[in-house]
C-alpha positions in Angstrom: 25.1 2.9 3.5 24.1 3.6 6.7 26.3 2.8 9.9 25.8 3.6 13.9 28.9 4.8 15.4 29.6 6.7 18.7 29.2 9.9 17.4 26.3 9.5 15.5 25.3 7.5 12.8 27.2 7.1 9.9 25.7 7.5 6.1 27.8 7.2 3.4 26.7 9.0 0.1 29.1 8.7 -3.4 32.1 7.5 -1.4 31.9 10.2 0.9 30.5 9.6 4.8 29.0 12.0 6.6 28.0 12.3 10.4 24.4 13.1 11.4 22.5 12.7 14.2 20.0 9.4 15.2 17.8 13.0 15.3 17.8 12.8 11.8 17.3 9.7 11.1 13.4 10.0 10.3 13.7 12.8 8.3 16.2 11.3 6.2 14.2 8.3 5.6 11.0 10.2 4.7 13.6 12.2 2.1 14.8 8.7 1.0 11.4 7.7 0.8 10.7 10.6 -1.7 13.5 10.5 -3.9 12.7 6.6 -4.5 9.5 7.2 -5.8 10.2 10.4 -7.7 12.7 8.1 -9.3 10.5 5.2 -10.4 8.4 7.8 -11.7 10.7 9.1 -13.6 12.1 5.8 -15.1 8.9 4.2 -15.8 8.7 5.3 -19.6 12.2 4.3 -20.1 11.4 1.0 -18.3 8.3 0.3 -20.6 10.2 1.5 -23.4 12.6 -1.0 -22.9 9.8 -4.0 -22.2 8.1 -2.8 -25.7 11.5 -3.0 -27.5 12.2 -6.4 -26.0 8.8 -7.7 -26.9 8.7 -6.2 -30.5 11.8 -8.1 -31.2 10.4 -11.0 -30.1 6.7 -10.6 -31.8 9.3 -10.1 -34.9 11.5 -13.1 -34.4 8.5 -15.1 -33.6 6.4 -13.8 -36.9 9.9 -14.9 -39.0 9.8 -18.4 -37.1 6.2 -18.7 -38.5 6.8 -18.0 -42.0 9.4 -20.3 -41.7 7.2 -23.1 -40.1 5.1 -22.5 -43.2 7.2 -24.3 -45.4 6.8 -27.5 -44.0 3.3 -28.6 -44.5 -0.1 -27.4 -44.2 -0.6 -28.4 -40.9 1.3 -25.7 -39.7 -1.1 -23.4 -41.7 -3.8 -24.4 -39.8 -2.8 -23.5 -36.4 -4.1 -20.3 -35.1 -4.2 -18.1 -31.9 -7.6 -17.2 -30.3 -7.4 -13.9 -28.1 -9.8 -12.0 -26.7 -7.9 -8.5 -27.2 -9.4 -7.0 -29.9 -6.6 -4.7 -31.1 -3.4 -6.2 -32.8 0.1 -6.7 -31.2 1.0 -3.8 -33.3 -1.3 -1.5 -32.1 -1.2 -2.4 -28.4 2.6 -1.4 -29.2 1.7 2.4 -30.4 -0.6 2.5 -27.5 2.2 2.6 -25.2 4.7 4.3 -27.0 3.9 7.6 -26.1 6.1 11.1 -25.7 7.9 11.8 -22.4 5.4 13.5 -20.5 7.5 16.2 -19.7 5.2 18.6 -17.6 4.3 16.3 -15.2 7.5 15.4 -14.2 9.0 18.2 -13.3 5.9 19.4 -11.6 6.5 16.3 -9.6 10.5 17.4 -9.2 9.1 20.5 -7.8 7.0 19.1 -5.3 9.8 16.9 -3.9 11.4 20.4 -3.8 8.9 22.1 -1.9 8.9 19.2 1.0 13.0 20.4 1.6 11.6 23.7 1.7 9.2 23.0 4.2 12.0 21.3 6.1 14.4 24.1 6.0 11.3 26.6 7.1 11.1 24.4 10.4 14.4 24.3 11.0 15.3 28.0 10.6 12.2 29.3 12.4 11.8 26.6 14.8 8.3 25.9 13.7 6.0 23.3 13.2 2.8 24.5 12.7 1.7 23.8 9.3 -0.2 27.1 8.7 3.0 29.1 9.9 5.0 27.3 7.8 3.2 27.7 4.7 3.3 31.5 5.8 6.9 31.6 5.6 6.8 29.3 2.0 4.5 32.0 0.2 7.3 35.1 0.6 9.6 35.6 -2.5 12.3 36.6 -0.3 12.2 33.5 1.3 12.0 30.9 -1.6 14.8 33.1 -3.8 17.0 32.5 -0.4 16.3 29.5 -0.5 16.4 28.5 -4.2 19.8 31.0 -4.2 21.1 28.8 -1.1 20.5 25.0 -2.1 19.7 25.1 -6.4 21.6 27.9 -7.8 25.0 28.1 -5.7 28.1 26.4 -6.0 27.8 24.4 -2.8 25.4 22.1 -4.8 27.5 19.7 -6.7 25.7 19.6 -10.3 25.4 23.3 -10.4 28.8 23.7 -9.8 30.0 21.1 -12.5 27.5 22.5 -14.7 27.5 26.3 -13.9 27.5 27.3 -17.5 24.3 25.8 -18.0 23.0 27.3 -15.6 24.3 30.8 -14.1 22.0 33.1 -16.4 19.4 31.4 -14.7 17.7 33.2 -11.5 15.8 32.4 -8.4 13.2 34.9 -9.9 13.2 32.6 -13.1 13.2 29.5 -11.4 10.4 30.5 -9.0 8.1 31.6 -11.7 8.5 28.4 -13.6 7.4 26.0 -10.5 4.2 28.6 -10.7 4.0 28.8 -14.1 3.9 24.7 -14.3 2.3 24.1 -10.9 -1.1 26.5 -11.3 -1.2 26.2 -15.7 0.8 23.3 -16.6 2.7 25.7 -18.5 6.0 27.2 -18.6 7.4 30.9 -19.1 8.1 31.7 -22.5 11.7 32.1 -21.4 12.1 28.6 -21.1 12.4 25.4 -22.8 12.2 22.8 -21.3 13.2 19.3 -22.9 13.7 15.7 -21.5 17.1 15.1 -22.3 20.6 15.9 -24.3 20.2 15.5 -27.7 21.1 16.9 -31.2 17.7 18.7 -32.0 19.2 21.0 -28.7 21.7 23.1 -30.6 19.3 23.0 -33.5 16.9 24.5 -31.5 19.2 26.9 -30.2 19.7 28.2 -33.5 16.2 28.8 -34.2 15.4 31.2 -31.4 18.4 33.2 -31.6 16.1 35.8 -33.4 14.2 36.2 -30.7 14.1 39.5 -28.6 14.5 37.9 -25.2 16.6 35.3 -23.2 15.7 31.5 -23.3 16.6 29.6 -20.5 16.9 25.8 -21.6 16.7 23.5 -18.7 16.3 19.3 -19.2 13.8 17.4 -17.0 17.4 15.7 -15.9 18.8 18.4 -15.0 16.3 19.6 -12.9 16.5 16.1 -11.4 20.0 16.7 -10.7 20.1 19.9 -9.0 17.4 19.1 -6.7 19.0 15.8 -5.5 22.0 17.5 -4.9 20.1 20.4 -2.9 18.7 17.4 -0.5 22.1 16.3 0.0 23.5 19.2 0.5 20.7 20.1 3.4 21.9 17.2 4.9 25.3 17.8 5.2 24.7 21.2 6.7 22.5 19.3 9.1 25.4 17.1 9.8 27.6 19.9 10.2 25.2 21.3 13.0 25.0 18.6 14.7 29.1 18.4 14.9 29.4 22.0 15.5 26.3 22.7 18.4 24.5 19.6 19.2 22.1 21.3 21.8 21.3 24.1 18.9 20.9 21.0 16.7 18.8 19.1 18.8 16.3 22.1 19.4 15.9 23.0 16.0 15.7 19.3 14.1 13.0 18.6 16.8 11.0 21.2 14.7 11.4 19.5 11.6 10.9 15.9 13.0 7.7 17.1 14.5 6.7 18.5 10.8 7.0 15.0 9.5 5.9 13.2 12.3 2.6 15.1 12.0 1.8 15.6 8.8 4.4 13.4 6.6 2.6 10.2 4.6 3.5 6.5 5.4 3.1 4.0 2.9 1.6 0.8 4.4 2.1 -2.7 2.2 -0.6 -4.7 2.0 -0.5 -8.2 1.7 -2.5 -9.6 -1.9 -6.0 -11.6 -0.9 -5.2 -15.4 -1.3 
């Protein structure tokens, strides 16, 4: 919830209401923006999943009606359905019923990740130059502080609640994944990565144990988690900056609202031809 106030603008995330200001605004929409369709991306196969369940029950209910209808005279024996797909209900089914595509999400999760990274860059350096920017993104030192600061630290809510999951993994391991899956559509072979809880986890667990190295398991939900709890958490520091030194905070979000002003997308809705 969002709410103007004479302080700032209120926004109200989980119960708890935080103070930013109208500054941020933009930049917290284009994050919103983000998130929303990272989101619907990765609830689509549970949403067709769903439809496909729903609508093999009814081809099921509706082939048992049928059979039924059968008994009660030829004419219903006679009736048939013309259709111009040339695969059966069955196998248009299967067609859709496909494994989680695993990769591609969290590639996706990653890129949402980079765009707070850019964000932060602009912030802390005062830049918004895209070249410059992108200087500051390819140094290790600078993406571990920054994985270390918003991913892996207590101040983000689901690694905290979750730190036993989580704490043998490193900003070194975490960085070379995002490479690993962003320039081979691979991962390090000190990871598994799998799309959610389930029993065949501690199974799998007890299959590598013979193995000579560490295995870092990490769930595409997970990784979901801890990156939309490093966006808020940006945000609140932002907040807190704008409490604690509004003209410091006004010099430096500047940077960042330029950054998306300049190069950030817009989606446009287009009315359907009538």
């Amino acid at each position: 919830m969002v709410k103007n106030s004479e302080s700032g603008i209120n926004i109200t995330f989980d119960n708890k209401t935080i103070v930013i200001s109208s500054d941020l605004v933009p930049v917290f929409k284009f994050l919103r923006g983000i998130e929303m369709e990272v989101n619907e991306v990765l609830n689509f196969q549970s949403k067709i999943s769903e439809g496909l369940d729903y609508f093999s029950n009814v081809l099921n209910f509706t082939i048992k009606l049928a059979d039924t209808l059968k008994k009660y005279g030829h004419e219903v024996n006679n009736i048939s359905i013309k259709t111009k797909r040339k695969k059966s209900i069955s196998d248009f089914i299967k067609d859709y019923k496909c494994p989680p595509l695993i990769r591609s999400q969290v590639i996706l999760l990653f890129s949402s990740l980079e765009v707070l990274f850019a964000l932060d860059i602009a912030y802390k350096y005062e830049v918004s130059d895209e070249g410059k920017i992108r200087d500051h993104m390819m140094k290790p030192k600078n993406i571990d502080t920054f994985l270390n600061k918003y991913i892996l630290n207590k101040n983000n809510p689901y690694f905290r609640s979750n730190i036993n999951n989580f704490s043998d993994i490193s900003s070194r391991d975490f960085r070379f994944l995002r490479n690993k899956l962003i320039h081979f559509f691979s991962i390090p072979k000190n990871f598994i990565i799998y799309y959610e809880e389930g029993k065949d986890k501690q199974e799998l667990r007890n299959d590598i144990k013979k193995l000579d190295y560490k295995v870092h398991f990490l769930s595409v939900r997970q990784t979901a988690s801890l990156i939309d709890n490093a966006h808020l958490l940006r945000v609140y520091e932002w907040s807190e900056d704008f409490i604690n030194d509004r003209e410091s905070f006004k010099r430096k979000i500047s940077f960042v609202k330029s950054l998306v002003t300049n190069y950030g997308s817009i989606i446009v809705e287009l009315s359907p031809k009538k």
